[in-house]
N, C-alpha and C positions, 0 to 999 in steps of 0.2 A: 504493500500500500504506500501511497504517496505522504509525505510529510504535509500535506494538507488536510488529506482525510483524515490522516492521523486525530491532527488539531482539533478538527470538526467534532473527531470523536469525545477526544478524552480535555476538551474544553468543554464539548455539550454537556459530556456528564460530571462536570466539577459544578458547572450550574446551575444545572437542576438541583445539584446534591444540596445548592445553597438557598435556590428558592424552596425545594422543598421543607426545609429546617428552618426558613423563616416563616413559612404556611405554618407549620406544626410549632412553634415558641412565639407568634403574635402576642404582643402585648395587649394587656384588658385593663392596664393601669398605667397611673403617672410614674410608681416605685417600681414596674416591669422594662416601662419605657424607656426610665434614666440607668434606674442599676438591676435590672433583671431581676429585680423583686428580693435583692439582696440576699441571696440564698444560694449563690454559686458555689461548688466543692473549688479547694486550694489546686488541685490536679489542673481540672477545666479553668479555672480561672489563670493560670499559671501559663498551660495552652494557646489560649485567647490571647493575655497579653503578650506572649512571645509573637503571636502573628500580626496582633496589633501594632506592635513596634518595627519587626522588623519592614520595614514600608519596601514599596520598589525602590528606593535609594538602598537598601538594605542588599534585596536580590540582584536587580540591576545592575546599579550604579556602583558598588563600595568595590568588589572587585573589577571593573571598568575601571574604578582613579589607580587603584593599587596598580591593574596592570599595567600604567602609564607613566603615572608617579614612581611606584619602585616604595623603597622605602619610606620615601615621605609622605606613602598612604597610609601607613602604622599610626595614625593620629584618628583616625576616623576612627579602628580599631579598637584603640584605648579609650576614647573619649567613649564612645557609645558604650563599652560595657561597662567601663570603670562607672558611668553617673548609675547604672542598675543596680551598683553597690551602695553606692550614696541614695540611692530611694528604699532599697529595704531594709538600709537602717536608720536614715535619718528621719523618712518621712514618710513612709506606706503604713504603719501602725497608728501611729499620732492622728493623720489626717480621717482614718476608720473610724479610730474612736470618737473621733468631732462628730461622726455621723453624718452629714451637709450630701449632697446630692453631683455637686458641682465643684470647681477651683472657686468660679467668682461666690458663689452660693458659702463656702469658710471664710473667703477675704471678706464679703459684706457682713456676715454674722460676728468673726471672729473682731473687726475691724468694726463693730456697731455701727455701719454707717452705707445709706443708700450709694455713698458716689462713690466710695471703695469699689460698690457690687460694680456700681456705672462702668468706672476705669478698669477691673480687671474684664467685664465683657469684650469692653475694646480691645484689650493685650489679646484674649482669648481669641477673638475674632481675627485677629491682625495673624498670629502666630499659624493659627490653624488653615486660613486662608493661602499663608506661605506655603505653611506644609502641603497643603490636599492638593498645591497646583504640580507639584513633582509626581505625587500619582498619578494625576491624570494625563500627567506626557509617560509615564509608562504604561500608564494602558494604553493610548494609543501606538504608541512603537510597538508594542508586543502584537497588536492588532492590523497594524498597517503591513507587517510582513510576515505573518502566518495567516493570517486568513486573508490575504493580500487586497486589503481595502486600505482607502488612506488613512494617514493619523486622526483628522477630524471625523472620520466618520466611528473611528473605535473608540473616539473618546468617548463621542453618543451612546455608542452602543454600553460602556462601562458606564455612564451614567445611568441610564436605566437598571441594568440589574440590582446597581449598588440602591438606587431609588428604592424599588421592589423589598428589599430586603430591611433596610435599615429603616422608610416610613412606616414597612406594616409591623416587623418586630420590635424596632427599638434597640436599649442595649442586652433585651433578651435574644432577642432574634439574633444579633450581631455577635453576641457573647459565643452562641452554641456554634454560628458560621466558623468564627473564626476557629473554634477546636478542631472544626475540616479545614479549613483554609493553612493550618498549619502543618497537619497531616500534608495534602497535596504541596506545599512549597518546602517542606523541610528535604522531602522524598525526591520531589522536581530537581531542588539543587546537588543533592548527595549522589544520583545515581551518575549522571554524567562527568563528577566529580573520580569518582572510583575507577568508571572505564579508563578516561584518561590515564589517570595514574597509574593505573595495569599498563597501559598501551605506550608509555613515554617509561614508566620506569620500573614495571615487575611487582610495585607494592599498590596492594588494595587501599591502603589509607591512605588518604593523599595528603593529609596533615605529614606524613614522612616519608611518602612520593615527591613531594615539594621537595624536602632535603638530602635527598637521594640521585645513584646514580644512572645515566644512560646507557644504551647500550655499550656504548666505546666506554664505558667504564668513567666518564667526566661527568663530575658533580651537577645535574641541571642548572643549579641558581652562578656557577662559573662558566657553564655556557652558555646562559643568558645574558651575564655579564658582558662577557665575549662579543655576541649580538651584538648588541647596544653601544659598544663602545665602537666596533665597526661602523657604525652608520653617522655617527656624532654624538649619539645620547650618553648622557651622564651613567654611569656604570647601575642596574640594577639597584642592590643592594648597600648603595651611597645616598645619603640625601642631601640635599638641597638647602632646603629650608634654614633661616634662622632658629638657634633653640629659643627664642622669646615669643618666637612663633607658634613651633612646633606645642609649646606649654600654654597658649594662650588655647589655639586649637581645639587641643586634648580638654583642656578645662571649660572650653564654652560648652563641648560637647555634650560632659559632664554632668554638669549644673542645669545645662537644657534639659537632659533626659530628668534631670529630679523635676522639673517645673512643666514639663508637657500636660496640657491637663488632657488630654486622649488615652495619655498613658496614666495617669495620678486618679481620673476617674473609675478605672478597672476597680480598686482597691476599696470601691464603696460599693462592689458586688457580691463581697464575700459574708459570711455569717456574723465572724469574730474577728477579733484585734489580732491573735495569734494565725488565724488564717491568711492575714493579708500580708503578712510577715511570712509564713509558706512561700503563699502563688509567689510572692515577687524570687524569691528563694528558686522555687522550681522554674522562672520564668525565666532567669538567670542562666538554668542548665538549656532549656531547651534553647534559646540563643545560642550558647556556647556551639554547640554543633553547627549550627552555619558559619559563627564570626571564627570558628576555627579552622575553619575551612577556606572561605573566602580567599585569604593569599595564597594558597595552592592553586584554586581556579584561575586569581590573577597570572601568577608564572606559567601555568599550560595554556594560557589563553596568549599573552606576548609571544612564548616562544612561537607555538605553531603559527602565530600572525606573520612573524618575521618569516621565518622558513618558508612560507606559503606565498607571500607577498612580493618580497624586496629582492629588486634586481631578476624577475622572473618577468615572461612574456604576459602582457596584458591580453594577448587573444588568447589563452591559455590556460586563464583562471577558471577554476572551477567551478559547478553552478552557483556555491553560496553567496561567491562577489557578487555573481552576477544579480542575484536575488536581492541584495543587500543596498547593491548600488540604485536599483529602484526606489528604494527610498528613501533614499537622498540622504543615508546616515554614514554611506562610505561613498567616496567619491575615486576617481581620479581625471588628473588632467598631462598629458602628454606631454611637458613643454620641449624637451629636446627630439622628438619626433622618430626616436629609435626603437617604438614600440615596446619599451619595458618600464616596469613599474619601478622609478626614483623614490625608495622611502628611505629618507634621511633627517638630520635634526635642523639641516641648514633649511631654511623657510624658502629661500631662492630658488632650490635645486629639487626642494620635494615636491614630487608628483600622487602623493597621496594624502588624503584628508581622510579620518576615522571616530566617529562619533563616540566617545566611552563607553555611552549609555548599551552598544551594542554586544561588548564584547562578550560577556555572560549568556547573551542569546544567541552566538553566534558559533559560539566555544566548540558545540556538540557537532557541527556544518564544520564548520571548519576541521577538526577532529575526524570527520566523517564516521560519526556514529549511527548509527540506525533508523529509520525516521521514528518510531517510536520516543523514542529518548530524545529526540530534539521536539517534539510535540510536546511531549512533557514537561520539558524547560518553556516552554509556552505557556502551561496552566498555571505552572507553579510560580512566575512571572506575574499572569494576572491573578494568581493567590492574593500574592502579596501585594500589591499595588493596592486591589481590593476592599481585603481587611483592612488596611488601612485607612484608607479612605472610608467606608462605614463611622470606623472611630472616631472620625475627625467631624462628621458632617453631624453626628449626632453630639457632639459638642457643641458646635455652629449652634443647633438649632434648640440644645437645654440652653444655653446661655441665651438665647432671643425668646425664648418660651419662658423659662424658669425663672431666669435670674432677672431678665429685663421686664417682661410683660407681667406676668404674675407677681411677683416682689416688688416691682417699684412703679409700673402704672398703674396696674391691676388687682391689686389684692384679694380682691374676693371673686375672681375667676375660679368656675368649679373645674374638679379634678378633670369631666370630661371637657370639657371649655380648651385646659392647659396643653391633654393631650392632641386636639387638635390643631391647636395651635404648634404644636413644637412637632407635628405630622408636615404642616403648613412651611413652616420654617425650614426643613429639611430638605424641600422640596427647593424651597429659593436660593438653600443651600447647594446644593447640587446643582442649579443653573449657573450659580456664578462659578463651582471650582471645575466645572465643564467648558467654561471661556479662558479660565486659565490654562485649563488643558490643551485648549486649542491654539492657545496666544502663550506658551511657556517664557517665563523671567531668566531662561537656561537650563542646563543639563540636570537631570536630575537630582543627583546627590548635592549638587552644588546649591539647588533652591531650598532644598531640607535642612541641609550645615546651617542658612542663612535662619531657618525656623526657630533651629537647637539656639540657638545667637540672641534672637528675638523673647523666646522663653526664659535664658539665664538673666538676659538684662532687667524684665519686668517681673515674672513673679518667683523666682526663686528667694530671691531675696525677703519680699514679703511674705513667702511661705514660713520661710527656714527662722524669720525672726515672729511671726506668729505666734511657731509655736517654745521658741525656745528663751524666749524675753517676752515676760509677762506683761513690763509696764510699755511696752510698744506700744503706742499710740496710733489714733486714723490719720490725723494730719501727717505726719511721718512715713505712713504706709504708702498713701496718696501719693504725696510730692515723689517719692524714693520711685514708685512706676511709673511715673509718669516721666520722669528726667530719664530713668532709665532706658525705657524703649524708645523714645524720642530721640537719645543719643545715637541708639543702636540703626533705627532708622534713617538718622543722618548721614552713619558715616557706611551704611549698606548702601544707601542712593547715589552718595559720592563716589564711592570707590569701588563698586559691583558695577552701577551700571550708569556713573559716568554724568549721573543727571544736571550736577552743579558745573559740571567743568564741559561743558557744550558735547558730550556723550560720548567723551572716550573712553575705550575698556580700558579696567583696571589692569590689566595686564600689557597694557600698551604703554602712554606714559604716566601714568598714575602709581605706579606699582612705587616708584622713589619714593611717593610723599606719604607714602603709608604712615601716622601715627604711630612711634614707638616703634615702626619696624613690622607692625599688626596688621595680618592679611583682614578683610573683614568677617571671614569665617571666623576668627577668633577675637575678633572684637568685642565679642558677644562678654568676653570675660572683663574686659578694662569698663563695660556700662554695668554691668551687676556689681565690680567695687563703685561704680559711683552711686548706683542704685542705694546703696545699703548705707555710704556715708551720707548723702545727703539726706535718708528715713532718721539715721540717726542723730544726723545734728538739726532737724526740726522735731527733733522728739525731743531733745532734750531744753529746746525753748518754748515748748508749749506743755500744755496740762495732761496731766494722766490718766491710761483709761480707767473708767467705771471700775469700781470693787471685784462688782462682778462679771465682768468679763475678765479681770486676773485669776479670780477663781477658778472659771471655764479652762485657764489655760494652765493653772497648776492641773487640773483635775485629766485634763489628757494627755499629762504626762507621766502618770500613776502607773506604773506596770502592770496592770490588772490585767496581762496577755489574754487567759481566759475566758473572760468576761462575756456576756454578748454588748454588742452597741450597738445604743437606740440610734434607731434615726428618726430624725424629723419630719 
């Protein structure tokens, strides 16, 4: 069978698999809608949020930079798992036992104060906005070249299902999806993961197929080096990067993933305090399995590039270029007229253009693995992109339902009132992150770094002193999000994409006047120190909060692991 049918097949039935278990977990409530009636086991919830997170920037994109970057992809790496350390200790328990439904729904409560709820909706809206627009350019890439229709027309199509699912279940619906959703993309990225590494280096694990030898008996990762240095590029396993960079990176990363409220809202579907302190525990392990992996598909994915590619006849190439080049994510252009494909570092001389985004989808074609297994890297692609997006839009749409409509215009909107409206919402949500799908701000993993950025600058800070400094005040809280993401904002518009300085990429002449040295991927950490100094020096010039909201916050810090916790 053809690598199409294939598609047709084992896409058709990852879909169904997903509307049918959103038919069957439809939500009949508002506590079904937001957190799945709060009754999720640690195992599924653990599941969920590993699918939740790992977004197409995850499957996609993270080994695409690695296989480009080299070492100084090792930051995406550490950044993303190290911050899932820092949320199931600093802040997946505490935030449970708050009980709140929402990020903005603890800042407004915790923070006594309607503009708190006002100003983290914005943060929430702003961050998740960023985020869900990188999945919607991975489902269309995944959909423009396996079911060979264009980008805009699979973003449509990923719009609707993710509709389907997310308005009629909720974070029920979404909760149960994603424990398929991670089945299919855990399975998607491991299996053609393995083949390679059997097929380049004799060992099934590619975690040490990566560090293993070839058949002539030389190290892969020194004859990739090898590669790379032949062509002009910077050796492999060399970086680049400044360490003030490198550290800002890793830390925005970090700090984002504690403050994602797609991912922080998981943690108010669980029974108990101890339980939520589990999932993220168990959520932790099931990532590890892809994020361990990742830089062995980056190395099997360069090396055969190169080998396949550079200095070979362009009539010559085999069908995947050919497939590939259709849409418009690999190029080339002849300039010396000798028929062969120039891939080199010097920008004058190269005749090939490679979008990152493809190389993960491309790995198993390129590899010429079986069509089966490159269909499958297909599903598990739109797994992920999927789940993810789910999480976010239903964020989108408790934060305009929940937190804004009901709490602060609305208050006595009934339960079914709320849920329709945040049906409503989900729906508008899904319109506009299908425009960014179609209109991407760049490459995928690049627009999600910029999200992780977005989230450290605004509410980690107000989280982490929430709940860790009792006499924190709202004026404090306020001002500290709002300079912070305002910062973070400035200097992403600057320096990503050029908006103040008449629209030149950062990578072009902007890249010298970088702040400190700070790419804006990791900027995200220099506006969460300012975030937190300036909560804390208007906290310390204005008045204290209420008795009892110190109370509130000694009281959920009680280790009561066991416990069950109310919600509200």
């Amino acid at each position: 069978m053809s690598v199409q049918l294939w598609t047709y097949i084992l896409v058709g039935i990852t879909f169904a698999l997903y509307i049918g278990i959103a038919i069957w977990s439809r939500a009949g409530s508002t506590k079904e809608f937001y957190v799945a009636g709060g009754g999720v086991s640690p195992l599924a919830n653990g599941m969920a949020t590993a699918a939740d997170w790992m977004s197409a920037a995850s499957f996609i994109s993270m080994a695409g930079i690695i296989s480009f970057a080299g070492y100084d992809g090792a930051v995406y790496l550490m950044g993303w798992t190290g911050g899932y350390v820092l949320l199931a200790l600093l802040l997946a328990p505490y935030l449970r036992k708050f009980g709140k439904f929402t990020v903005p729904d603890f800042i407004g409560e915790r923070y006594y104060s309607k503009t708190a709820r006002i100003v983290a909706v914005i943060c929430a809206l702003i961050v998740s906005f960023t985020y869900v627009a990188g999945q919607m350019r991975g489902v269309g890439i995944v959909f423009s070249r396996f079911l060979e229709v264009d980008i805009n027309t699979g973003v449509i199509i990923g719009m609707v299902i993710v509709l389907f699912y997310a308005v009629l279940g909720g974070m029920k619906g979404i909760t149960y999806t994603q424990v398929a959703q991670y089945c299919v993309l855990i399975f998607a990225f491991m299996v053609p993961a393995i083949f390679i590494s059997i097929q380049m280096t004799g060992n099934p694990i590619p975690q040490l197929g990566m560090g293993g030898t070839i058949s002539d008996g030389t190290y892969l990762l020194d004859k990739l080096d090898g590669l790379s240095t032949e062509l002009g590029f910077a050796e492999y396993t060399n970086g680049s990067k400044s360490l003030i960079d490198v550290f800002a990176i890793t830390f925005a990363l970090m700090v984002g993933t504690a403050g994602l409220p797609h991912v922080i809202v998981r943690f108010f579907t669980v029974k108990r305090v101890k339980d939520a302190r589990k999932s993220a525990g168990l959520a932790l392990l099931f990532i590890a399995i892809l994020y361990t992996t990742a830089p062995a598909v980056a190395v099997f994915a360069r090396t055969n590039l190169i080998e396949t590619v550079s200095g070979k006849e362009y009539a010559a190439m085999p069908e995947w270029f050919k497939n590939w080049e259709t849409t418009g994510l690999i190029g080339h252009e002849d300039k010396n007229g000798d028929g062969l494909i120039q891939y080199v570092a010097n920008a004058e001389i190269n005749e090939l253009t490679v979008d990152r985004d493809i190389m993960v989808l491309a790995n198993p074609e390129i590899a010429n693995l079986p069509a089966w297994v490159i269909a499958l890297v297909a599903a598990g692609g739109l797994a992920a992109a999927l789940s993810t997006a789910a999480g976010l839009l239903l964020v989108i749409s408790s934060s305009v339902s929940h937190d804004l409509i009901k709490n602060v215009f609305n208050p006595d909107l009934s339960e079914k009132g709320e849920l329709w409206t945040a049906r409503i919402s989900a729906v508008g949500a899904v319109c506009i992150a299908g425009y960014f799908g179609i209109n991407p701000p760049g490459f995928v993993a690049a627009v999600v770094a910029l999200a992780f950025g977005l989230a450290a600058a605004s509410f980690f800070p107000a989280i982490i002193l929430g709940i860790f400094y009792k006499k924190m005040n709202s004026k404090g809280a306020i001002t500290g999000m709002i300079v912070g993401i305002s910062l973070m904002l400035f200097y992403m518009l600057k320096f990503k994409f050029g908006i103040f300085d008449g629209g030149k990429e950062a990578v072009g002449g902007l890249k010298g006047s970088w702040w400190f040295g700070i790419s804006p991927e990791g900027f995200g950490t220099i506006a969460m120190v300012v975030n937190f100094l300036v909560a804390l020096a208007v906290n310390k010039f204005t008045e204290e909060p209420p008795e009892d909201v110190q109370e509130i916050v000694e009281n959920i810090r009680i280790p009561s692991g066991a416990g069950e916790a109310v919600s509200h």
